[in-house]
Every structure is written in C-alpha cells, then in structure tokens.
N, C-alpha and C positions, 0 to 999 in steps of 0.2 A: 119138352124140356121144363113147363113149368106147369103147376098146379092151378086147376079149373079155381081155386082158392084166389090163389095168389093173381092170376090173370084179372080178375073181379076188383081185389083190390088196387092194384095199377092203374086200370081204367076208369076206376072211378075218383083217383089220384090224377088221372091226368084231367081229366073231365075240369077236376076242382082250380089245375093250374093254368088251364088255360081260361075255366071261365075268369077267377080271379088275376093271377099275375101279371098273367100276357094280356089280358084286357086292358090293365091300367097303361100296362108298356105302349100299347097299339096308341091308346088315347093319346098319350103325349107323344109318340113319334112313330108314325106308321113303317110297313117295313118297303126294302124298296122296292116289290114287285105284290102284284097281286098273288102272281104263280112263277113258283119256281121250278124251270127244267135243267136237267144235265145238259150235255153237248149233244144226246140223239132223242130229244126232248120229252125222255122219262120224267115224269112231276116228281119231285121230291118236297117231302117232307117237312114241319117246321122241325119237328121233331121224334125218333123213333125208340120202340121201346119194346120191351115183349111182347107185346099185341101184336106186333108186324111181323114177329116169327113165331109164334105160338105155336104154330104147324110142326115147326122143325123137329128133327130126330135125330137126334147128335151120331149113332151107329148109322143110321141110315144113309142119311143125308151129306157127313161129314167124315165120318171114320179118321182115318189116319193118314200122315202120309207115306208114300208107297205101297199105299194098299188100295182096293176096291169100296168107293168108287172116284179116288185119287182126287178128289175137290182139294184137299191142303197138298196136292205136290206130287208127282208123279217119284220122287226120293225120297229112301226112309228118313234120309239126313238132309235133304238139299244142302244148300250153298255153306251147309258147317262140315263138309264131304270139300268141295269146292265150289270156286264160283262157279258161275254157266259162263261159257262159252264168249270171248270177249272178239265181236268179227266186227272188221270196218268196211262197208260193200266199196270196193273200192275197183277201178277200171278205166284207162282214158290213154285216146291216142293208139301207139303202138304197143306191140309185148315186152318188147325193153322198156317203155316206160312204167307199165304198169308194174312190173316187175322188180322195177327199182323201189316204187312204192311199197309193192307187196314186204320186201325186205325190211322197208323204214318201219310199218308198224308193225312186224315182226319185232325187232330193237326194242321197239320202245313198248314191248310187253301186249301187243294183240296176241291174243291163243289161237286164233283158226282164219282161213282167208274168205273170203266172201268176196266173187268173183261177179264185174258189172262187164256184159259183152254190147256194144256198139247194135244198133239198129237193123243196121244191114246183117249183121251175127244174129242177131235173134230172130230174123225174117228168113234165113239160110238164103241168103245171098252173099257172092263174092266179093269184095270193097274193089273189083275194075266194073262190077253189073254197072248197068246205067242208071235205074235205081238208087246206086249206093252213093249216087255222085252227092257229094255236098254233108254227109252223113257219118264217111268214115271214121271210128275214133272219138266221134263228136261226146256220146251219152257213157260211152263204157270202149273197151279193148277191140281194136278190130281183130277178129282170129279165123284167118281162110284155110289153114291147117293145120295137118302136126310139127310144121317148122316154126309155127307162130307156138303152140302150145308148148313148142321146148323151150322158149326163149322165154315164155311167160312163168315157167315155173323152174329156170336156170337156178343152180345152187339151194333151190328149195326142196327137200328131203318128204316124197310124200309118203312115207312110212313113219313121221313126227308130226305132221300137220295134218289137219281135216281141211278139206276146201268143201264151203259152198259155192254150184256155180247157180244163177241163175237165169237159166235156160227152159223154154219150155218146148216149142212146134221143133227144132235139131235136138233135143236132149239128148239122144239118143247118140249124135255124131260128135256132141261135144264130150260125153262120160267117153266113147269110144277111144277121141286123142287122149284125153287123159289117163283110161289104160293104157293105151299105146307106151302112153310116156313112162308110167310106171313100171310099165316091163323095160324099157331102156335102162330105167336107173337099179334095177334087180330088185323091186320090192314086188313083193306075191300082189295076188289080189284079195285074199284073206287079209293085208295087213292094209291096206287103200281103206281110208275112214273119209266119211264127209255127205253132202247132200249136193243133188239135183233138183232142181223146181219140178219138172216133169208133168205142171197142170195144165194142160191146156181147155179144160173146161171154163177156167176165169178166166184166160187171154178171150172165149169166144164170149163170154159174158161183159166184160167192161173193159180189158186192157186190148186187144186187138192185134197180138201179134201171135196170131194164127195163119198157117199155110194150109193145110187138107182140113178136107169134111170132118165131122164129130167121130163116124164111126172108123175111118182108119187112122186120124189123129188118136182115139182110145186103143185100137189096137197097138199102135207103138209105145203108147206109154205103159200097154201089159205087157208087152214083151220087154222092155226096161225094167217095171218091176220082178218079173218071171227070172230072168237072166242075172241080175243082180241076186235075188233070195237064194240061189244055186252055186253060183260064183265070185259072185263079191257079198258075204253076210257083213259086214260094219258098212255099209252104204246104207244112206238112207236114201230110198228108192225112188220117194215122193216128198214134194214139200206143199203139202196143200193150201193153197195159198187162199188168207182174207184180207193179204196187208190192199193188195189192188182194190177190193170190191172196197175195202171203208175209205181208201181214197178216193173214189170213184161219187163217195157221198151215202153212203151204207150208214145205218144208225149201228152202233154196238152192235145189239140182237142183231142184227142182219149181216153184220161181218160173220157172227160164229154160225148163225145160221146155214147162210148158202154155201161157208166152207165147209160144215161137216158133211153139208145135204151131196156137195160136192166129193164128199170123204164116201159117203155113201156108193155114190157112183162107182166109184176104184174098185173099193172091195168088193161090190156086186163083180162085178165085173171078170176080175180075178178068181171069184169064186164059180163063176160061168165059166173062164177056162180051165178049171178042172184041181185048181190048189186050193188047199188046206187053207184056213184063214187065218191060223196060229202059227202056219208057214212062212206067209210075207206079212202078217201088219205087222209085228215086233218093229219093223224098217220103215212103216209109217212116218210121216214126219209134217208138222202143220209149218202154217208163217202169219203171222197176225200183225195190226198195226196197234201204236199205242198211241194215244193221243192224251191232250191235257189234262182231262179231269179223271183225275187220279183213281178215286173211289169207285165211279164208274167202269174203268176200264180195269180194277183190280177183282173187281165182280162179274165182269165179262169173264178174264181167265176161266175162275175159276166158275162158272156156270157151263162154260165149253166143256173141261174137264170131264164133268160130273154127266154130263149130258154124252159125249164119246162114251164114254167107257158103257154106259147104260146100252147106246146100239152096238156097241160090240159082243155085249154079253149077251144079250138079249134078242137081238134082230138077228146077229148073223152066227151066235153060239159060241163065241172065241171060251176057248178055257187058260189060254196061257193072261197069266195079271198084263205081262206085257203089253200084248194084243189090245188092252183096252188101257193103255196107256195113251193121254192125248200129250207128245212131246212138242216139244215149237221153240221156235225162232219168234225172234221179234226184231222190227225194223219200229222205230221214232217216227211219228206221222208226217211225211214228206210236205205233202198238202195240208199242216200247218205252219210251215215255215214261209217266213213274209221277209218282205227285200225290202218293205221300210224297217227302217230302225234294225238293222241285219240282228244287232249284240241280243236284240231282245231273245232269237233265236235258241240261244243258250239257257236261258232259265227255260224255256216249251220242254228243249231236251231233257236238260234235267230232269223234270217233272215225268216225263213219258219216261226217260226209266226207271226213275224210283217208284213206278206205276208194274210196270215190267218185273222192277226184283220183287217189289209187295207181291206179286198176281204169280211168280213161280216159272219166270221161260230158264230157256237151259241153252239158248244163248241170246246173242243182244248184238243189234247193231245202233249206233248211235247216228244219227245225220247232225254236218257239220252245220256252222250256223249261216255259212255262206252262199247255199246250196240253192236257194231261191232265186243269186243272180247267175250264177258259175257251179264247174266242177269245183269240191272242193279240194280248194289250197293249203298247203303241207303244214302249216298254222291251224287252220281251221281242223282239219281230221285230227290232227295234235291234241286239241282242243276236248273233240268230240270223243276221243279215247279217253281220255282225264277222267271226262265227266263217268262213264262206266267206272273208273278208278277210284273214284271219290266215293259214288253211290256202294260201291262194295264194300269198302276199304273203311270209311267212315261215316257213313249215314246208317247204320244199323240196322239196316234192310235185310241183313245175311245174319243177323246172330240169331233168331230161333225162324223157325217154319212158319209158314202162314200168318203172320204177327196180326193181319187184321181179323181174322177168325173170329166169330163172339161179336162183331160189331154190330149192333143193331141193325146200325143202316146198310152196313157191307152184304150180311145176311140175307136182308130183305130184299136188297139190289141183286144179289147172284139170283134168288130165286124169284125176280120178275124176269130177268133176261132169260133164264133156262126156259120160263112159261111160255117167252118169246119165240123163243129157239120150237122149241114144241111144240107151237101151231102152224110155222112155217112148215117147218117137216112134213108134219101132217096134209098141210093145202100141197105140198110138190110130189107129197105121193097120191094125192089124189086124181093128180096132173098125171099120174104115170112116171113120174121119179123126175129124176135130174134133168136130162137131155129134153124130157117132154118140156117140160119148165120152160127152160131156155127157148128150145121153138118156139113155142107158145109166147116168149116176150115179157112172162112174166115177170121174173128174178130183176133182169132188167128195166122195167116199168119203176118196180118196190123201189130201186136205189136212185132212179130218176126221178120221184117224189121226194123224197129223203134231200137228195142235194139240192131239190130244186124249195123247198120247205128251207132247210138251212142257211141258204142264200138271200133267200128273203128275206130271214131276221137279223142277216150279215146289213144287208142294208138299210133296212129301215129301224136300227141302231139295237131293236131289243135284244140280241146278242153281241157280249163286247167282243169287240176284237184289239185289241192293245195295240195301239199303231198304225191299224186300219182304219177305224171309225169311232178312237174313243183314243186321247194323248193323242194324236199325230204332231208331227215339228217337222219343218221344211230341213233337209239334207242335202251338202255338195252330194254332187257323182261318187257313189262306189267307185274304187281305187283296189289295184293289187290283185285284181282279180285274175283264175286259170285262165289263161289263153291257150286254146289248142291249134297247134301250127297245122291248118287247112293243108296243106303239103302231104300229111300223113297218109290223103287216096292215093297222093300220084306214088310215094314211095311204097306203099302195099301191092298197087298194080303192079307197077316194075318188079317186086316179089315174085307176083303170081304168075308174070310173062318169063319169068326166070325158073321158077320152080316145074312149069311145062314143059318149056323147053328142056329139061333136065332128067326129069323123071322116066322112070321106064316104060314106056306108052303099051307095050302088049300086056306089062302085069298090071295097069293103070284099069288098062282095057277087060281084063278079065275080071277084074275084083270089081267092079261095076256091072258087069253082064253078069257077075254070080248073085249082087246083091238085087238087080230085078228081079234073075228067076226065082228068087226066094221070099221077093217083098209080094209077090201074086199067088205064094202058096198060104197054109197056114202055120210055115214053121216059125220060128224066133228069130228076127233079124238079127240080132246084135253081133253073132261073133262075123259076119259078112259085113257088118259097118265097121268091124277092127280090123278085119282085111281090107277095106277100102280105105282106111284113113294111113292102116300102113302102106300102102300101095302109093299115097301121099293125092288123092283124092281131095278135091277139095269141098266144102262146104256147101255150095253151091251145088256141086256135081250131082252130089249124095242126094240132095234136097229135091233136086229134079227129073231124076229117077222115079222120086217119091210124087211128085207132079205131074209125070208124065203117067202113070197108073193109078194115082186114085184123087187126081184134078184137084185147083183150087176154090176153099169154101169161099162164097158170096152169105151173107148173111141178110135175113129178111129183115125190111125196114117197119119199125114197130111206130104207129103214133100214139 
C-alpha cells in the first residue's frame, strides 16, 4: 500500500521522534510499564505506523464487504441494511416462567430469542433423575418434553422469530420438539429460522457437558446438519462455538483458532459423509466471546473472518461466497463480570459490544450486570438490552462498515492474530486434525497456560482489574437478587409422573425401539427423534437409548 520511497522516509521520521521527542518525555516522566500487553498478552506498541503494515494488500488482504475474503463484513451494507440480531440468552426455572420472560424482551424490542436450558437439559437427563436433584431450573429452563417446549414458546409465532437454543450432546432432541411444535402451530419447516449450538467438540474440550464418545457424538451432530440442509434450509445447523474456550482462559488467537480448527472438523466430516460443501456450510454458524479491550477483540473478528473464508476456498474448494462466509453470534464475556462493585459491570458490557458492532457480528447477546451473583433480574436484562440499543442507535458503530479499517494498529493486530491462527492450525494438523488434538491433550494444555499466565497477573497486580485488585470499597450484601423457587424439581417431576402416566405407552414404546434400530444403522436419526418426541418421549428416554449403544465418554486426565 505504500511506496519502498515513502516507507524509508517514515522510519527514519520515526527513528528521529523517538530519538528526540519521546526521549525528552521519558526523561522527565517515565511511562507506566516497561511493556505493554492486551488482555491475551500480545506486546503492543508505543506507537504504529506504515512499517507495521507495509506487507498489506488492500485487494488482497481487505477487499470489500460481502465479498471474498469478507475481513470488512460478511454484508454488502451491514448494519446501514440492519442491525444484527438484538438476542438476550435468557432461561430459568420453569417454561412458563421462561416464557413470560421471553415475551417481556420481545416488548421491549429484543429481535430473536436465545434460549438458556437448565443443567440436567443439557446433560439429557430428566429433572425426577437423581442427578437432576438440586439443579432443576437452577442455570437455564428445565425442558423434559414437548409439553414443556409448548409452554415455552406459548403465543410466540415461530414463523416471525428465530430462536437460538443452546444445546449441544441432545441437540438433536431439542431442534426435534421444536419442530414438533412448529408443526402444531402450522408453520413449514422452510419457514422455522434460528440456530442450534450442536458443538460438542468444545463441550469435550473445556465446557464438559458431554454424554457419548467423540465419534458417535460427531456422527449426530452430521446427521443434524445433514437433515436440517434437506429440510429445514434457514436453520443454522451449527454454532461453532469460542465463546466457552476464551472463557475457559484462551488468549484471542486461541479462541479463533481452536474454533475454526474445530469448524474444520465439521466440514471434514460432512464432506466424509458424502455432501457437497456449498450444500451445508452456507448454514454454518460461529459463537465468540467479546471481552474488554476493544481493539483487540475488533481484530480478533476480523482476522477469523479472513482466515474461514481462506479454508473454505482453499482447503475444502467451496465456490458458493456464502460457504466461506464466517457468520457469528456474540455473547459479552461472562468471566469478566465481577460481583464487586456489580454497577461496574455495565461499562465491561458496554465496551464488549461496541467491540462486537466495530468487529461485525450479526447478532449480539448482551450479559446483565448482575449475573456474577444471580440470574439475571428483569432490571438487570432491561438494562443489558438498552446497552445493545444505545451502541446501535447512538454510538455510531452502524453508520458506515468496518469504521476501524486503515487503523494502523487495528491492521497490524488482525494480522498478528491470523499468523496466530495459522500456526496453531498448522501444529493440530500435524497432530492429525482436531480430535487427535484433543486426545492428545493438547488444545487443552494451550488454554490451561493462558488462564493459568492470566491469573497470575490477576494477582500479583500487573494486570488491573477494577474492583478486584485495583479501586476496591467495602460493600453491604447485594440485595434484590433472582431467587429461583427450589420447588421447581418437585413440580417438573410431578409433570413427568403425569405425562407417563398419560401418554400412550405402545406408541411411546414403538418410537423408541424405532429410534434404536436406526440409531445402530448408518441412516439419519432425526425424523425418528420427531417420532419420539411426538410420541411425548422424554429427554432422558431419547438420551439413553443413545447411552445404552454407544456408552458414556470418560475423558483422559492430562498433567
């Protein structure tokens, strides 16, 4: 972008200000670190300038947006088209409660739902298992069937809303009741829009809520994408998720990394079963976390971007632009939110989404600021939607594309994190791809350094924490916090000792003995998970089925 001329004179401009100006500045008042890092402690800069992108290639490297290789925006127009997608993960208790909720930020101008299911739901156990005791409702929605899945989406019209749910080791049983339900309320399955998480490679990697071994937990999550690319096209099939692994304590590069590496995995995989690749990725769909420092995490985006779309062209041959489109979700970094000083909470959020609309997601979930002690309270998500409202509305984030573009250091930071990205890739195919990875301990080990390096400068103060170990003030007891009435197991059991007793036990019986002999062949489970859910099969049932044929994974313990 800039002349071998010009480049020469720059640096021998900057040469002269640093020997001279900054000199004098240091002499009279030093600066306050020796070295400066970001949050996943990339050194940065006192100052950056053409030298630090000299490399770049504006067609190349940059292009346009909605076009190849999508670094400024997977939209020609982005957010001057519309905003992204305004979702509050929201879920607790029972389906009528959550359900009421779902309505309130409906009201008050949420566009799409993002659905949080309860512990024992995402482990595919029933809220009477013994297991479930103590846990019902607690995190997210308890949902043991299609009775609970009507009540949770009463009066909501899924042929005007998208739901995100997320779900990953049941995906499969929970997208099922919600067709179910969509066929109740006469809407097609061409016209059902929304996402499933469906990754279970990160639940085995750092979140832990995995039931089967890697190879038949991957084969249901192809036959979820398989079956959806044929029958449900506006489903996004996958939400590849990095929000867990940078919680987990993943530097940047290491969130985009082990998600694409993990993106990789899928599409192998699907292309092993025999589809086209310009078939299912269009339905691809990422999830990333945004954390505080802004610039950082707006050069994350866009370095993932640029780096997808490169292996879909190029590694696995997609021709459709789509296919090598990296679309995503964003959740606000849960694991930076701190229960001192709750209020501070809200300036973090702020910042992670106006990190979020700089960087280009296409939708956005905001966390309340309460969220560190409780669910959050109907104030707090109030709140936490605003903030999306404000950042769109009037921070200026949405008037043109890519506004940080051109920034020296924006620049220089996307293309240190892509180099990132591209070595890691590199060392986990070396390993024999994703899954070797993982066995092997590795993936794991990298972000177990990372948090365990970050922690350490958490406390021995070199990194501030506002609240934590830098400003703290003694605080009465939090007050007004969600209480979730403990009651909510015994009234879901009584549900599910009622829903048995009820139900019609030979067709109960048969849609279950259909969905083993099928879950032991090589066909597509899925339309036998929507006979079993209509059959009113519960969650549990379904899950151990799948438990009793392909046993549950133990994972090896790495030191």
């Amino acid at each position: 972008m800039f002349e071998e001329k010009t480049l020469e004179k720059i640096k021998a401009e900057t040469q002269k200000w640093e020997e001279g100006t900054v000199s004098k500045a240091l002499s009279r008042s030093p600066e306050r670190k020796k070295v400066f890092t970001s949050i996943s402690n990339i050194p940065v800069e006192r100052l950056y300038t053409p030298l630090d992108i000299s490399r770049l290639d504006y067609s190349r490297d940059l292009g346009y947006p909605g076009e190849y290789p999508f670094t400024r925006g997977v939209q020609p127009t982005m957010y001057r088209g519309r905003f992204w997608t305004m979702r509050q993960y929201a879920g607790f208790g029972s389906a009528r409660e959550s359900n009421e909720r779902y309505r309130y930020l409906l009201e008050q101008g949420q566009t799409g739902l993002s659905v949080a299911f309860d512990l024992p739901t995402q482990a595919g156990y029933d809220s009477d298992h013994p297991l479930s005791m103590g846990e019902v409702g607690k995190v997210g929605v308890a949902i043991d069937s299609i009775e609970d899945m009507r009540v949770l989406f009463h009066q909501i019209p899924l042929d005007k809303v998208t739901t995100s749910m997320t779900i990953n080791a049941p995906a499969s049983v929970l997208l099922a009741m919600y067709l179910a339900i969509a066929e109740e309320q006469n809407v097609s399955f061409d016209k059902v829009g929304g996402t499933v998480q469906n990754d279970i490679l990160k639940e085995i990697t750092v979140r832990g809520q995995y039931i089967y071994p890697p190879k038949p937990s991957m084969r249901l999550t192809v036959d979820l994408i398989e079956y959806c690319f044929k029958n449900v096209p506006k489903w996004n099939t996958i939400s590849i998720s990095g929000y867990h692994i940078r919680e987990a304590g993943a530097t940047a590069a290491q969130e985009m990394a082990f998600t694409i590496a993990d993106g990789i995995a899928y599409v192998q995989a699907c292309v092993d079963r025999g589809m086209e690749v310009d078939s299912f990725a269009p339905r691809l769909s990422f999830f990333f976390n945004a954390f505080t420092n802004v610039l950082e995490e707006v050069a994350k985006f866009r370095a993932g971007r640029r780096y997808w779309a490169r292996v879909m062209k190029e590694r696995f041959g997609a021709k459709n632009p789509r296919s090598m489109m990296m679309r995503y979700h964003v959740q606000t970094g849960g694991v930076t939110l701190t229960a001192q000083q709750p209020l501070n909470n809200v300036v973090r959020v702020a910042l992670q989404a106006y990190a979020a609309a700089l960087g280009g997601c296409q939708s956005l979930h905001t966390n309340s600021y309460d969220e560190a002690l409780c669910l959050p309270t109907e104030q707090a998500v109030t709140v936490a939607l605003r903030t999306q409202q404000v950042v769109a509305e009037e921070s200026g984030a949405a008037l043109t594309i890519d506004p940080l573009a051109g920034s020296y250091f924006v620049e220089a930071m996307t293309d240190r994190i892509e180099a990132e990205i591209d070595e890691y890739i590199k060392k986990i195919d070396a390993m024999g791809g994703t899954l070797a990875a993982i066995e092997q301990g590795f993936i794991q080990k990298e972000i177990q350094n990372s948090a365990y390096r970050f922690q350490k400068e958490i406390e021995s103060g070199d990194r501030v924490y506002v609240g934590i170990n830098k400003y703290t003030m003694e605080e009465p007891p939090p007050t007004n916090l969600l209480q979730i009435d403990m009651a909510v197991g015994e009234v879901e059991s009584a549900k599910l000792a009622n829903l048995r007793s009820e139900r019609d036990e030979s067709q109960w019986k048969k849609a279950l003995d259909g969905l083993r002999e099928v879950s032991q062949t090589d066909q597509n489970v899925l339309p036998a998970v929507i006979e079993a859910v209509k059959a009113r099969a519960t969650i549990g049932e379904i899950c151990d089925v799948w438990r009793d044929i392909y046993g549950e994974y133990r994972p090896k313990e790495f030191v």
